[in-house]
N, C-alpha and C positions, 0 to 999 in steps of 0.2 A: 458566720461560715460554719454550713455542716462538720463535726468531725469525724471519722471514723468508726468502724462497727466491732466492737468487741468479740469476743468467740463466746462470750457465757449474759447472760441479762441478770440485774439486779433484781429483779421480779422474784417473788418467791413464786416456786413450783413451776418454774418453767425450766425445761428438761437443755442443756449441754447435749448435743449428738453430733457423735466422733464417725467420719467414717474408719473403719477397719486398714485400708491405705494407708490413713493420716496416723492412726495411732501406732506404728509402727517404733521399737526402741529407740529411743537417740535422735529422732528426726526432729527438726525443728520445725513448728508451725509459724507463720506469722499473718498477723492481722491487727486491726485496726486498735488503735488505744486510745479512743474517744478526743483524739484532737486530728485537725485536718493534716498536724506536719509531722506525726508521729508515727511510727509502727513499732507494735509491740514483737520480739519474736519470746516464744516458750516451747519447753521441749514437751513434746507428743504424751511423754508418761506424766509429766508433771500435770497437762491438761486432763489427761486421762482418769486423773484421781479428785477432781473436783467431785467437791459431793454429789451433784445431779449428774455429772459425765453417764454419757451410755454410750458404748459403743456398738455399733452394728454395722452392718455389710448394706452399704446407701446408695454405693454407686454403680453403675451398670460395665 
């Protein structure tokens, strides 16, 4: 069984991109935590600060 999609990839050099929305103080994000019955949540800053994180203005 597939499991869920993380917000960042093990990959070296593959870039985290936050929309501007999402990273918003205090907000929680949530998404996948690589098993089908799990969901991860983490807070907006805390994703925000992963070393590849970028964020920019993505959505219309």
């Amino acid at each position: 069984m597939p499991g869920g999609v993380p917000p960042v990839s093990h990959r070296p050099g593959v870039r985290c991109l936050i929309d501007t929305a999402v990273a918003e103080p205090d907000r929680p994000v949530y998404c996948g935590a690589g098993s089908a019955d799990r969901t991860l949540q983490i807070d907006s800053a805390a994703l925000s600060r992963l070393p590849r994180a970028q964020v920019a203005s993505l959505s219309r």
